[in-house]
N, C-alpha and C positions, 0 to 999 in steps of 0.2 A: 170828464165829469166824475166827481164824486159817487163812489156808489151810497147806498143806503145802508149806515149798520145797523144792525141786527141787534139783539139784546144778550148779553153775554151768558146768562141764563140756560144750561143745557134743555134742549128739547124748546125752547123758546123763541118762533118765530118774528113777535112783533119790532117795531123799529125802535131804535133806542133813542132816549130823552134826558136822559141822566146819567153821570160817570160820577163811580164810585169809587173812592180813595181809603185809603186808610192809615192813621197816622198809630205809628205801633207803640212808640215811645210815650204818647199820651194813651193810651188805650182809647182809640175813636177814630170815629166810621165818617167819613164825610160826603154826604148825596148831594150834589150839588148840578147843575146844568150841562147837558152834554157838551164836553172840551172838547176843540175846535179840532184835535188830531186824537187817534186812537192811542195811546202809552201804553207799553208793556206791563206798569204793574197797577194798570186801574182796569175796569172795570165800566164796561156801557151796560147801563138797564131800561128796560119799558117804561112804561108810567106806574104800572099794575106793580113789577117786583121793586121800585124803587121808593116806593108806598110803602109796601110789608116787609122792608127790608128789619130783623132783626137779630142783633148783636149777643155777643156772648155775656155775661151777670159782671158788672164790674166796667164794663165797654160802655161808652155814651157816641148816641147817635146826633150828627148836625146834621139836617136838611136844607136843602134851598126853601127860603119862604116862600118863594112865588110859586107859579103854575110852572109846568115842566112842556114844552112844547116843540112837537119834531123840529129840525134843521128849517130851513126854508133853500128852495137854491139861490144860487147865488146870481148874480150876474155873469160872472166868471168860467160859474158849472154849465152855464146854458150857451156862452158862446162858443166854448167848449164842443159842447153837442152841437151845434151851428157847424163847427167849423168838420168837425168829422163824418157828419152827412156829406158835406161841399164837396169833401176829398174820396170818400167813397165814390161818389157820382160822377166824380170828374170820368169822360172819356177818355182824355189824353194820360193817364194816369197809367205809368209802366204796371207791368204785370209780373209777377215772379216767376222766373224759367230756373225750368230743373239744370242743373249745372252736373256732369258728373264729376264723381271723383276719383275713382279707379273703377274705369270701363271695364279690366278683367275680373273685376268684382261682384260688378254689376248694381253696386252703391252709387245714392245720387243724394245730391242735396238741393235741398230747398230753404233758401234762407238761413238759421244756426239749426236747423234739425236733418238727419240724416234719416234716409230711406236705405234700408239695408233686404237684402234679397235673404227669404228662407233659406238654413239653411239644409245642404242636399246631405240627407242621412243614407250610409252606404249598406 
């Protein structure tokens, strides 16, 4: 399942509703509808910064015309979560055992992370 983002906004915990672009070659900001994937060089905002968002003198701002409104889930996000309950639950459902890895070490692993023993300071 999808988690929920957040608003890219330092210090700003609300969900975000709008991804923020910007096209440098035209000088402009583009607010438009939160995009379906997060991209490296935009920007997710709440409703609240993506409202007062404003531009440097010379910069023009486009917004989306309509209302800006959280994600909804999906059907996809929620069989999802269906399906990872079922599998936690399962009884039958193997367990991870410690495996060692060098007994005279006294390292063990678990799954890709290793447990390694303090070590003995002389």
């Amino acid at each position: 399942m999808r988690s929920v983002r957040r608003c890219s906004r330092t210090g700003c915990t609300n969900p975000a509703v709008a991804t923020l672009t910007y096209a440098y070659a035209d000088s402009t900001a583009v607010v438009g509808p939160l995009a379906t994937y997060s991209e490296p060089h935009s920007y997710d905002l709440c409703e609240e910064h993506a409202m007062r968002l404003t531009v440097p003198r010379g910069w023009e701002v486009v917004r989306h015309g309509g209302e800006f409104a959280a994600p909804e889930p999906s059907v996809d996000d929620l069989t999802a979560l269906a399906e990872a309950v079922r599998e936690a639950g399962r009884v039958d459902r193997p367990v991870d055992r410690v495996d060692p890895i060098d007994p005279s070490m006294g390292a063990h692993r678990r799954g890709h992370l290793r447990v390694l023993p303090d070590p003995i300071e002389d």
